[in-house]
Structures are given as structure tokens and as C-alpha cells.
C-alpha positions as CSV (number, residue, x, y, z in Angstrom):
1,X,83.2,113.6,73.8
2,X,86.9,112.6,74.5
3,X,89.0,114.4,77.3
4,X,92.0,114.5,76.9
5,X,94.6,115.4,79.8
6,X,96.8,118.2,79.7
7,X,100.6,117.0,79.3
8,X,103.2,119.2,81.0
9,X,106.6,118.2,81.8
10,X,109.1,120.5,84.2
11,X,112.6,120.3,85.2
12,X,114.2,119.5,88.7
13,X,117.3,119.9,89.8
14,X,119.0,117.0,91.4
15,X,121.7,116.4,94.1
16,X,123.9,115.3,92.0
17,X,125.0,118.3,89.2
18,X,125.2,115.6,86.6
19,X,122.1,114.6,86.6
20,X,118.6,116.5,86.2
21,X,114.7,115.4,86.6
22,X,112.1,115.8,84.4
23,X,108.7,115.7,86.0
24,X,105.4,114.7,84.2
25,X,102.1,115.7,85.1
26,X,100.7,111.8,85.1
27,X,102.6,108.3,85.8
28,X,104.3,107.1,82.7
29,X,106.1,104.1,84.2
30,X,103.6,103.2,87.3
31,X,105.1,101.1,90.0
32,X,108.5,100.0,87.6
33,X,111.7,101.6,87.4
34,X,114.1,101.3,84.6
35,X,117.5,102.0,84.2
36,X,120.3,102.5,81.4
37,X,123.2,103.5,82.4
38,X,125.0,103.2,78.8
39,X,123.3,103.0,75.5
40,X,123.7,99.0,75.1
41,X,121.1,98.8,77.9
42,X,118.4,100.2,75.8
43,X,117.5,97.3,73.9
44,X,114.0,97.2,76.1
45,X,113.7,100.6,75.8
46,X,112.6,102.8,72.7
47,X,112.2,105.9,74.8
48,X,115.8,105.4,76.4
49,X,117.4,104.6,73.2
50,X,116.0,107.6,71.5
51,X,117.0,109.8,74.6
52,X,120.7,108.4,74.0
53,X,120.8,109.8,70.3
54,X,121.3,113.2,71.6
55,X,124.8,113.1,72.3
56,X,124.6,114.9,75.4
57,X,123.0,112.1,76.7
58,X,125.2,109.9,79.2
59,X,122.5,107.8,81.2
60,X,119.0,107.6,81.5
61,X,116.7,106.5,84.8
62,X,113.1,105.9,84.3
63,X,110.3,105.6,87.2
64,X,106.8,106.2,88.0
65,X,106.0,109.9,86.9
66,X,109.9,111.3,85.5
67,X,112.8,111.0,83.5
68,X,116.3,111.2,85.3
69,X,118.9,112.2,82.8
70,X,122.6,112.4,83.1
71,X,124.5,114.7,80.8
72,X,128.0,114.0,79.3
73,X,130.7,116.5,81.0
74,X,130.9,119.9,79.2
75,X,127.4,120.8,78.2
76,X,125.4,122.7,80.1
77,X,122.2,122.2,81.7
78,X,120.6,125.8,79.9
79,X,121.5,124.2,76.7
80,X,120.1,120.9,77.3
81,X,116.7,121.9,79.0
82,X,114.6,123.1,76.8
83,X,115.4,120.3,74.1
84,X,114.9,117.6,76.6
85,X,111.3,119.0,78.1
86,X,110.3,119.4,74.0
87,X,111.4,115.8,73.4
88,X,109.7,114.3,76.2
89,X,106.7,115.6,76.2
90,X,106.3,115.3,72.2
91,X,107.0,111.6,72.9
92,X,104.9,111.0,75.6
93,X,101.8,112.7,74.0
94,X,102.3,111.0,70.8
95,X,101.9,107.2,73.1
96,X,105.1,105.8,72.2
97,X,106.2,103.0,74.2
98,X,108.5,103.5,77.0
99,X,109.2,99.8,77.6
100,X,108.9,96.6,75.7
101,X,108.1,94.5,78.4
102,X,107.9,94.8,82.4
103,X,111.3,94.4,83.7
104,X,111.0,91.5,86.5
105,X,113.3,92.0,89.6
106,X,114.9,88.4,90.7
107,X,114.0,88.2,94.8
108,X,116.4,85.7,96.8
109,X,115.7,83.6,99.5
110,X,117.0,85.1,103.0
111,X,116.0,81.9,105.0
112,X,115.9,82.4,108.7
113,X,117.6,86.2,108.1
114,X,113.4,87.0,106.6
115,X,112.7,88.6,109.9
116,X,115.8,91.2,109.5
117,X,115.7,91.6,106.1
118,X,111.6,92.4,106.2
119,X,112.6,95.1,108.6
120,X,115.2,96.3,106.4
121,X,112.9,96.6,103.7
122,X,110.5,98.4,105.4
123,X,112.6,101.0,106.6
124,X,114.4,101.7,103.3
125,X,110.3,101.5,101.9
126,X,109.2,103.7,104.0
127,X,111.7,106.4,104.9
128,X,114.7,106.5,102.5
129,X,112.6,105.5,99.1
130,X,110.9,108.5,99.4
131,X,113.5,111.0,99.5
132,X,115.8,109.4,97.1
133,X,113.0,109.4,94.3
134,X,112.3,112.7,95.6
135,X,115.9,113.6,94.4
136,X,115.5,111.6,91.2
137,X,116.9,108.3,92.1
138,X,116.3,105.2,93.2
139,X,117.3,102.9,96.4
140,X,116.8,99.1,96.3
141,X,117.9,96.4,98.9
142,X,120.4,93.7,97.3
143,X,121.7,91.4,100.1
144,X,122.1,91.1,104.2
145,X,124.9,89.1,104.9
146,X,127.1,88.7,108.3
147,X,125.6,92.3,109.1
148,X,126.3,94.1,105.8
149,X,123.3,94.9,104.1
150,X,124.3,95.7,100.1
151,X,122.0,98.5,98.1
152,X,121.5,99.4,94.5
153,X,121.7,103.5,94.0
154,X,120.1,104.4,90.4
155,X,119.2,107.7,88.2
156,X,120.8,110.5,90.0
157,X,121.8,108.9,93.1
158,X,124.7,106.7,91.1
159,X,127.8,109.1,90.7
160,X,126.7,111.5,93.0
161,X,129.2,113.3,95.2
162,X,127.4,112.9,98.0
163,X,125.7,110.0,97.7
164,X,128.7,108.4,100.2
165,X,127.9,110.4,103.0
166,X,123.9,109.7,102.5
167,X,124.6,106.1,102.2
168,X,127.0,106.4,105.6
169,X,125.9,109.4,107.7
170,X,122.1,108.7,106.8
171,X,120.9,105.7,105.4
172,X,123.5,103.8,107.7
173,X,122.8,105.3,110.6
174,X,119.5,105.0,110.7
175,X,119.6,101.0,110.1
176,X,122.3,100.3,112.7
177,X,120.3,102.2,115.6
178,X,116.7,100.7,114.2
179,X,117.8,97.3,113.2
180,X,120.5,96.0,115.5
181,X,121.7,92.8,113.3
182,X,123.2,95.9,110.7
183,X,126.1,97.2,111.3
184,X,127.5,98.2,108.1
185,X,125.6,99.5,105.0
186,X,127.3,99.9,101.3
187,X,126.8,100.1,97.5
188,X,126.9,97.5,94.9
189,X,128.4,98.9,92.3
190,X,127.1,98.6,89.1
């Protein structure tokens, strides 16, 4: 006797209006994240390059248990909903791959900056991750150099309106007063 596990997907509203999540009930890209931000990036993924023939489709950010979508300008999210929970879910029941092959993140060498840049990872690990992916998105350390440390914003964090004053007011802050070799935090831009 088989079991199978019930499949339910829901929508979330994200920070930024362009952008909205859709939930699954069970990891479907554990411990990875993905992201196409324009169709030509899909090439590793089927379920991203079948998300981007629905022409409302503008981006498409993939990690752990959801789907972060970003609409084109001009269609509403009502419209779009139910035709994106109906999609995912048929695709995901039906096993279809969601990538071709792990995507492998390059890690540089920081030399004798290690120390600083381990504590810099740990605070973006443990206390900005969290509430980015909790908004759809994605955080991920680039670079400390001369005091600047440079981040990666993905899914619903890149374009957002107010994902400047996150990246100044909190993510900033926070560094500067816990890590006193920051003093400036911005974003690479894609």
C-alpha cells in the first residue's frame, strides 16, 4: 500500500507588488535556490521555462518549498492566481523536473578577512535569511572589501521598492553595530 502525500500549493503576498509567492506543502528544491530573471536563463530549468510561456510571466525565483513569480506590468494578480496555483501544482504532482542539474555556487577566498567575513555570514544566516525568504526572496553574501560588504537580492527582494531602505536602515545597520570592520552594505546588481 502506497501513500501518497497530499499536494497543496497557496499564494503569498510579497513586499514587493510585482512579485507574488506560491507556497507548497513539501520542499521541492531542498537546500538550492534558483533564479531566472529573463527567459534565456532557463536553459537548466524545465519548470522555469514553462512558467515563462505564460506571457504574464516576467521572472521566476525558485527555493526550498515555493515559487517566486514576477508578473509583467499591467495584469493583475486576480487574473494570474488561480492559473499559476493550477499550473504548479499539476506540475509538481505529475514529477517533472525542476532542475537539470544542481546549480554550484563559486566560494572565493577571503584570506586573512575569514574571521569577518565568517561573522558576516552568520549574521546574514541567521537573522536576515530568514525574513527575506519569508518574504519570497533571497539574500546571499558576494564580497567584503575595504569595509563594503556586497549582497545578491533575488525572487521578490530584486526590484522591490523597498528593498533600499531594508538593505540600508536594516540589513546595514545591523552589521555596522555587530561587526565593526562594516561600514557600508550594498547590492550587486544583477
Amino acid at each position: 500500500m502506497t501513500t501518497e502525500t497530499f499536494l497543496d500549493v497557496y499564494s503569498e503576498a510579497t513586499p514587493n507588488p510585482e512579485t507574488m509567492k506560491f507556497v507548497f506543502n513539501r520542499m521541492i528544491l531542498p537546500d538550492q535556490t534558483a533564479d531566472f530573471p529573463t527567459v534565456d536563463t532557463t536553459a537548466n530549468s524545465p519548470l522555469a521555462k514553462n512558467l515563462f510561456e505564460f506571457n504574464f510571466v516576467n521572472g521566476v525565483f525558485i527555493m526550498n518549498n515555493f515559487v517566486t513569480i514576477t508578473r509583467v506590468p499591467d495584469v493583475e494578480w486576480e487574473e494570474i492566481i488561480p492559473i499559476m496555483k493550477e499550473f504548479l501544482k499539476s506540475y509538481v504532482a505529475a514529477g517533472e523536473p525542476i532542475l537539470l542539474e544542481e546549480i554550484k555556487e563559486v566560494v572565493k577566498d577571503f584570506g586573512s578577512d575569514n574571521v569577518v567575513v565568517a561573522q558576516i555570514r552568520e549574521i546574514l544566516d541567521t537573522y536576515i535569511k530568514p525574513a527575506v525568504e519569508v518574504d519570497g526572496g533571497q539574500i546571499s553574501f558576494r564580497d567584503f572589501e575595504n569595509g563594503i560588504v556586497t549582497v545578491e537580492l533575488r525572487g521578490s527582494c530584486s526590484g522591490c521598492p523597498s528593498s533600499t531602505v531594508t538593505l540600508k536602515r536594516g540589513i546595514e545597520g545591523m552589521l555596522t553595530k555587530m561587526v565593526p570592520e562594516v561600514k557600508e552594505v550594498i547590492a550587486h546588481a544583477l
